[in-house]
Biopython code that builds the backbone (N, CA, C, O; Angstrom):
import numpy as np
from Bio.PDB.StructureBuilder import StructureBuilder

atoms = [
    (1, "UNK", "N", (0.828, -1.174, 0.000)),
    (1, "UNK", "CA", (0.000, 0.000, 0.000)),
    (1, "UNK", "C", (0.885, 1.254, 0.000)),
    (1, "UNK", "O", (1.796, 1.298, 0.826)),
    (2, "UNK", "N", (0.679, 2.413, -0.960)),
    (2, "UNK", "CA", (1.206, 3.557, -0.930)),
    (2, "UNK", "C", (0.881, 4.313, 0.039)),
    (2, "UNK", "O", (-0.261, 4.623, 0.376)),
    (3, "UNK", "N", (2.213, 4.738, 0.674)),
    (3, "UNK", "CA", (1.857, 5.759, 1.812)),
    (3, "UNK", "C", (2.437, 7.093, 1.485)),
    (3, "UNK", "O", (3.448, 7.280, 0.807)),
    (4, "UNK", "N", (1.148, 8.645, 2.442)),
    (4, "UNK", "CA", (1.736, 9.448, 1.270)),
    (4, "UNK", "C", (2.292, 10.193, 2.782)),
    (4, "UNK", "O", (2.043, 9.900, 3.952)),
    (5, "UNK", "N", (3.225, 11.373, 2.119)),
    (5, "UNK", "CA", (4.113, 11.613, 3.772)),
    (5, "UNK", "C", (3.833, 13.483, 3.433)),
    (5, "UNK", "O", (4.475, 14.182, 2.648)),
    (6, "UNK", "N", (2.716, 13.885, 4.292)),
    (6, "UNK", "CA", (2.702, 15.746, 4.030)),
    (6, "UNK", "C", (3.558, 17.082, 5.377)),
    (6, "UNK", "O", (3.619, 17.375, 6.571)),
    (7, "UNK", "N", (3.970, 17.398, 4.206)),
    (7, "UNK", "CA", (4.333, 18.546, 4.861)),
    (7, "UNK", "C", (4.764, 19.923, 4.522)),
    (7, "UNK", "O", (5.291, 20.236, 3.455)),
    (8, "UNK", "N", (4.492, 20.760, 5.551)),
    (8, "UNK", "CA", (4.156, 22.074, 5.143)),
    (8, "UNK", "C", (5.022, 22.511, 4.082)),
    (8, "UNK", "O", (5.760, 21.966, 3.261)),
    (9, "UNK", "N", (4.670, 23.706, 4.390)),
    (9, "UNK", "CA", (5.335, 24.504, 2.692)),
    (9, "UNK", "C", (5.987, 25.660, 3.550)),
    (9, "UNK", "O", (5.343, 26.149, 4.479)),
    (10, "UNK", "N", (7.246, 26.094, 3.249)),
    (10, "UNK", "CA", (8.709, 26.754, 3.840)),
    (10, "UNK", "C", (8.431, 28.027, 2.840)),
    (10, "UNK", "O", (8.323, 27.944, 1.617)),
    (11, "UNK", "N", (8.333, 29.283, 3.669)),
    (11, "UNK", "CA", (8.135, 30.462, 2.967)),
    (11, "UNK", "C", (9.326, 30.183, 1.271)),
    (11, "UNK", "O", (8.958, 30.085, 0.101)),
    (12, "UNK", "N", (10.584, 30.139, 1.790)),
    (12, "UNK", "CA", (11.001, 29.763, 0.790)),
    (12, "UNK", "C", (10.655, 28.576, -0.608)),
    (12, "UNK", "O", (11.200, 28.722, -1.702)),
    (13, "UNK", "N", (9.981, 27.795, -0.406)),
    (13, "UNK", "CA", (9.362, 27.114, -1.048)),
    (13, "UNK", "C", (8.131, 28.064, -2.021)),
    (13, "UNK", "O", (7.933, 28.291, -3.215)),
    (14, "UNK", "N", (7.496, 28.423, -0.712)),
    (14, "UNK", "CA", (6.521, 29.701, -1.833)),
    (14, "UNK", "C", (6.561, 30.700, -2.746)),
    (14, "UNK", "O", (5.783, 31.284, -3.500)),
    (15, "UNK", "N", (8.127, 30.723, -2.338)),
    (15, "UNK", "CA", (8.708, 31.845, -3.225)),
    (15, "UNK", "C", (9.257, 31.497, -4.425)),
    (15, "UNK", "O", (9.157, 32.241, -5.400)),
    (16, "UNK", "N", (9.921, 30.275, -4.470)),
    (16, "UNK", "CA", (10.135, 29.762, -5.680)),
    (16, "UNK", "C", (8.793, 29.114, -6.603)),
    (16, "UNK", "O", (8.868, 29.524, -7.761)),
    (17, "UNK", "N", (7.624, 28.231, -6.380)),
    (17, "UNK", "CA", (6.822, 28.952, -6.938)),
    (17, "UNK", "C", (6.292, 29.826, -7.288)),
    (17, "UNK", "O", (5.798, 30.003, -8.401)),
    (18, "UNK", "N", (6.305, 30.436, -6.502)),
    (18, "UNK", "CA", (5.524, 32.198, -7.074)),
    (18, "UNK", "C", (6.511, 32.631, -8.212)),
    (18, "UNK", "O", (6.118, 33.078, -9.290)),
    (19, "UNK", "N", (8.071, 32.427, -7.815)),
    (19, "UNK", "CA", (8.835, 33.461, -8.516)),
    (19, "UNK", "C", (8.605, 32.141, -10.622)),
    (19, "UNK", "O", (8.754, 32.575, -11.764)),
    (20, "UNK", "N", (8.231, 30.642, -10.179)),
    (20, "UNK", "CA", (8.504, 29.940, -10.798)),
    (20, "UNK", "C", (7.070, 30.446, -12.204)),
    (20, "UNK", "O", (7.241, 30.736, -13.388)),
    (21, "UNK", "N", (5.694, 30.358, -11.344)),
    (21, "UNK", "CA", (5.000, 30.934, -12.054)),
    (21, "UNK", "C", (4.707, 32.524, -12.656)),
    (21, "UNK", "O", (4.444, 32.668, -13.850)),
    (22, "UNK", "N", (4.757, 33.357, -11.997)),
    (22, "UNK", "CA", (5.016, 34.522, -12.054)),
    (22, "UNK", "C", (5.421, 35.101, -13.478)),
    (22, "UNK", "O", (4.809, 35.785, -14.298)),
    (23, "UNK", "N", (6.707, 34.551, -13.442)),
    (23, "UNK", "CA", (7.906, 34.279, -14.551)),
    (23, "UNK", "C", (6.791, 33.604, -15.872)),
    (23, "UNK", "O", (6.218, 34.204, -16.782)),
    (24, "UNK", "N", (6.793, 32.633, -15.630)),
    (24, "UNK", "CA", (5.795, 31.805, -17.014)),
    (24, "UNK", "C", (4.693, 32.126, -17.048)),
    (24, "UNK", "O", (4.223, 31.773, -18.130)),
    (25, "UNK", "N", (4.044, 32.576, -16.501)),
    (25, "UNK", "CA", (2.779, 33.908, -16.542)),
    (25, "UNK", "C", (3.337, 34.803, -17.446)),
    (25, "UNK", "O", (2.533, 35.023, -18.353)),
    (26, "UNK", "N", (4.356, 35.395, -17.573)),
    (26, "UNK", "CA", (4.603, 37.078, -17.793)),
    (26, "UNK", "C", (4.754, 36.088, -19.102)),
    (26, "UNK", "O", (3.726, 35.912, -19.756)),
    (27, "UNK", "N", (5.807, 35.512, -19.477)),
    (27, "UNK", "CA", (6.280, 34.480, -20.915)),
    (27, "UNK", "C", (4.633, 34.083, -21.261)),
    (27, "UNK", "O", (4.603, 34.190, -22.487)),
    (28, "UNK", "N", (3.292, 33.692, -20.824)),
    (28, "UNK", "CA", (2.617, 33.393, -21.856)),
    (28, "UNK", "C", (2.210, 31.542, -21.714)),
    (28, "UNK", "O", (1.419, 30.782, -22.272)),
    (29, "UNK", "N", (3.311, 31.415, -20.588)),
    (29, "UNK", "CA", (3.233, 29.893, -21.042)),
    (29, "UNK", "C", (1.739, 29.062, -20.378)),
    (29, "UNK", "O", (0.897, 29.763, -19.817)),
    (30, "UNK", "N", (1.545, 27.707, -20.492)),
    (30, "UNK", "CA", (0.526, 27.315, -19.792)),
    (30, "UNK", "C", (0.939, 26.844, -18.559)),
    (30, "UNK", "O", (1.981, 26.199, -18.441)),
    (31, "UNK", "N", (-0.033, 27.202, -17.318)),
    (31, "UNK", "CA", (0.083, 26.802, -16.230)),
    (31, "UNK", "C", (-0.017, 25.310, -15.890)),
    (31, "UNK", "O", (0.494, 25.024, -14.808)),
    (32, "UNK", "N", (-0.551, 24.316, -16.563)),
    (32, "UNK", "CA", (-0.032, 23.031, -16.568)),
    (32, "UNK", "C", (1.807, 22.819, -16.703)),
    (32, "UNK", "O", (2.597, 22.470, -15.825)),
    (33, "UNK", "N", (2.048, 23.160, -18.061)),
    (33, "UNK", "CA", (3.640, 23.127, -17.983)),
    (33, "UNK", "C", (4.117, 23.917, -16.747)),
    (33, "UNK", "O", (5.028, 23.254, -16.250)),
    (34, "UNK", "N", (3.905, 25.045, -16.026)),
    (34, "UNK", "CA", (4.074, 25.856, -15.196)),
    (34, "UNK", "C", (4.458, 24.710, -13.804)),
    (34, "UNK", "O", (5.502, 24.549, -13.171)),
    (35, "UNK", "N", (3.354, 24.174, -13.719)),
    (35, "UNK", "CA", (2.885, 23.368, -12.139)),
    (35, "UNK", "C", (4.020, 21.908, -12.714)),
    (35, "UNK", "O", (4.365, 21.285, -11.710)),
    (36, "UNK", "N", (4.576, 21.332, -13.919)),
    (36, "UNK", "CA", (5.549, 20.702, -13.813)),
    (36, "UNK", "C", (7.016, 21.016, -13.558)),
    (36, "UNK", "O", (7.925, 20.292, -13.150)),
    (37, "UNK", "N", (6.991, 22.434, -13.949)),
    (37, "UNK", "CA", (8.475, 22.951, -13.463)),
    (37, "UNK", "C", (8.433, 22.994, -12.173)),
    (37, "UNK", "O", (9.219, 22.381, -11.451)),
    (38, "UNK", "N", (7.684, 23.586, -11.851)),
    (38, "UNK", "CA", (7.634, 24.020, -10.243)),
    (38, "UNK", "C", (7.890, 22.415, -9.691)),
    (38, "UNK", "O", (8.899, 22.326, -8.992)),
    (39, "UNK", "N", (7.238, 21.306, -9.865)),
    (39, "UNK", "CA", (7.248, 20.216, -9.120)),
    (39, "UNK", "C", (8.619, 19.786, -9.008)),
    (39, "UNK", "O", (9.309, 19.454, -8.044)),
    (40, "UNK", "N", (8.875, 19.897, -10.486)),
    (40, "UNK", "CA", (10.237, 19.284, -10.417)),
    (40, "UNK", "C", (11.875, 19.832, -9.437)),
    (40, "UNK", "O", (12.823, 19.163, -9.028)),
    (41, "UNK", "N", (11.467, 21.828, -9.339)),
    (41, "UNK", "CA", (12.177, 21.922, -9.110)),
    (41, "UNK", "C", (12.294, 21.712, -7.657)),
    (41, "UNK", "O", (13.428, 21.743, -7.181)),
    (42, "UNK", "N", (11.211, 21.487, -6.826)),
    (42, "UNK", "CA", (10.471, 21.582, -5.472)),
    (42, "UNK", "C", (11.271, 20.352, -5.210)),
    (42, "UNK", "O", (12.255, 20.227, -4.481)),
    (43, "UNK", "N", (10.650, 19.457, -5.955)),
    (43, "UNK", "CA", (10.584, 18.158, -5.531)),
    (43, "UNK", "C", (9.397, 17.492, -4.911)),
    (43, "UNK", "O", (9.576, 16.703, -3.983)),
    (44, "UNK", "N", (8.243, 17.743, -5.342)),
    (44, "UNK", "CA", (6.969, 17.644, -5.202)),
    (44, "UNK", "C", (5.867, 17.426, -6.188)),
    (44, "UNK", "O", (6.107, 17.929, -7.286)),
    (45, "UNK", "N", (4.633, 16.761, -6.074)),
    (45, "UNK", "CA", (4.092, 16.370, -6.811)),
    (45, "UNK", "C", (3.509, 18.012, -7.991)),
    (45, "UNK", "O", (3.796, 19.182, -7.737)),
    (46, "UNK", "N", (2.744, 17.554, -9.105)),
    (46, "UNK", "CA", (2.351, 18.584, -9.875)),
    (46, "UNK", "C", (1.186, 19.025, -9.335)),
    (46, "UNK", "O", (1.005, 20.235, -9.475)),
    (47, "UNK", "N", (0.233, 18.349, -8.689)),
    (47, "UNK", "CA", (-0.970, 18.180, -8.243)),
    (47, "UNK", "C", (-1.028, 19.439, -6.722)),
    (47, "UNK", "O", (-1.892, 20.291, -6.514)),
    (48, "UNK", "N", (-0.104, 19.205, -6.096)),
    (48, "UNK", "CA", (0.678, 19.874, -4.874)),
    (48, "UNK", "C", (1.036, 21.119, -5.067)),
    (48, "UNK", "O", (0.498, 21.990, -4.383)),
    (49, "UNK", "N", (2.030, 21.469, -6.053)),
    (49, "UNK", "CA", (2.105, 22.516, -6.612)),
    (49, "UNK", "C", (1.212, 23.698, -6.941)),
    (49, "UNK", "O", (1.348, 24.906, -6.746)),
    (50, "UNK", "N", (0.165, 22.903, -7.554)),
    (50, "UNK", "CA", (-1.086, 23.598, -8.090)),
    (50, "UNK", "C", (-1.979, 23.814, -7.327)),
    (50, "UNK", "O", (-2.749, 24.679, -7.744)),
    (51, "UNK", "N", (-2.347, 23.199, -5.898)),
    (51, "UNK", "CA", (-3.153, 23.396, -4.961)),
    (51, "UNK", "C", (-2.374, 24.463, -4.757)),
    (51, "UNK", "O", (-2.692, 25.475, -5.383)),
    (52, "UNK", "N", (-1.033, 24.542, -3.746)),
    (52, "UNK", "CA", (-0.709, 25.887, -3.206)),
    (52, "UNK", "C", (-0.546, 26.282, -3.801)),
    (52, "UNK", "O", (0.113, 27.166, -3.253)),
    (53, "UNK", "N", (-0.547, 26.677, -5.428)),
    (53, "UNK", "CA", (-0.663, 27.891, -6.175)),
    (53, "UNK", "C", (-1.619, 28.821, -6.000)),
    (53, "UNK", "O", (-1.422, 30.030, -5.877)),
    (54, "UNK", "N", (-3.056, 28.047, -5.984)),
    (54, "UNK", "CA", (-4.267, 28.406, -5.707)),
    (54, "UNK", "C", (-4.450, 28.648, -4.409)),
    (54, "UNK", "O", (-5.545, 29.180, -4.225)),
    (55, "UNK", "N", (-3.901, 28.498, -3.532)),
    (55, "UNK", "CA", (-3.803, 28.901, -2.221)),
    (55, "UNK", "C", (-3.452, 30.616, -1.528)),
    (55, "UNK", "O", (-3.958, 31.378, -0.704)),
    (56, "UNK", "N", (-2.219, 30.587, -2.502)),
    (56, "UNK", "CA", (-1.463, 31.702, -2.020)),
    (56, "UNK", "C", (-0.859, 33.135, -3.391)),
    (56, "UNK", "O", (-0.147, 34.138, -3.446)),
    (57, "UNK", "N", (-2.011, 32.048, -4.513)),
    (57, "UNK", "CA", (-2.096, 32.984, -5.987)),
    (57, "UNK", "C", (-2.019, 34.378, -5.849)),
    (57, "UNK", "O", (-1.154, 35.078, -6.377)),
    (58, "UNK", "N", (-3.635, 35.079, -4.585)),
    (58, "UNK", "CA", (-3.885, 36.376, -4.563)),
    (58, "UNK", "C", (-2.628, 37.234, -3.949)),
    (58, "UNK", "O", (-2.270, 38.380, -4.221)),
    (59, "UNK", "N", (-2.096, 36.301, -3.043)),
    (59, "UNK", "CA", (-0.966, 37.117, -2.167)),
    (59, "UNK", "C", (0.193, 37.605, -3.081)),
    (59, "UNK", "O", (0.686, 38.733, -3.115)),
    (60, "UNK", "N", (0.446, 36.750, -3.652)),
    (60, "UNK", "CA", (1.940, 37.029, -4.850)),
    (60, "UNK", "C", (1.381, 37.819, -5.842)),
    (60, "UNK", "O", (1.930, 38.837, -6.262)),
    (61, "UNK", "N", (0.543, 37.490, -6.152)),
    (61, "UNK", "CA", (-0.202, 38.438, -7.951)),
    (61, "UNK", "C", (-0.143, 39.829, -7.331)),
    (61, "UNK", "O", (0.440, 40.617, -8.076)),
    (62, "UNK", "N", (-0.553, 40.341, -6.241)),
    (62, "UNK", "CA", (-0.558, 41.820, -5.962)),
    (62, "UNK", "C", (0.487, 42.341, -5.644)),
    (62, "UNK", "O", (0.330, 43.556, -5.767)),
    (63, "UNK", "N", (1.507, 42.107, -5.291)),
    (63, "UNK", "CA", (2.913, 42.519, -5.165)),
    (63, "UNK", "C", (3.561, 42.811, -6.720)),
    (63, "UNK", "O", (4.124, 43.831, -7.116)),
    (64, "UNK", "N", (3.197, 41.206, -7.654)),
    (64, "UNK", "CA", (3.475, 41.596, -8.957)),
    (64, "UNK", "C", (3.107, 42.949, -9.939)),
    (64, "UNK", "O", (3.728, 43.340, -10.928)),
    (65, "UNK", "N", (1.685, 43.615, -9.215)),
    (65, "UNK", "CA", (0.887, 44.896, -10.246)),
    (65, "UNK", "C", (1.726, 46.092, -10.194)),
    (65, "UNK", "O", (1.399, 47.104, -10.815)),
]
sb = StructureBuilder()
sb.init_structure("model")
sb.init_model(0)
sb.init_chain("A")
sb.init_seg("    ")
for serial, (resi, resn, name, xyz) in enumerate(atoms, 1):
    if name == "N":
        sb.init_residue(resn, " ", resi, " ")
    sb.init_atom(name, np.array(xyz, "f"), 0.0, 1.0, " ", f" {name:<3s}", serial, name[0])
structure = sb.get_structure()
């Protein structure tokens, strides 16, 4: 049986998403490809990624305007 192991997310962690999407936002790209970079560079699932994207989206997007 697969066991799954969670844990929080390290301001720094948020920041490299944010800074990961942010970036491929401004480029145009799709946020699917987006949520695989980020995983990969994390080291975390794509699925994971994309939840706390949606989590903490509004906070980063307004700093970006």
């Amino acid at each position: 049986m697969t066991q799954y192991y969670y844990h929080g997310w390290t301001v720094q962690e948020e920041q490299k998403l944010a800074d990961v999407m942010l970036l491929g936002l401004a480029e145009r790209k799709k946020t699917t490809e987006l949520f695989k970079v980020a995983a990969k560079e994390l080291g975390r699932s794509t699925y994971s990624c994309q939840n706390r994207w949606y989590d903490i989206k509004e906070r980063f997007m307004s700093k970006a305007v």
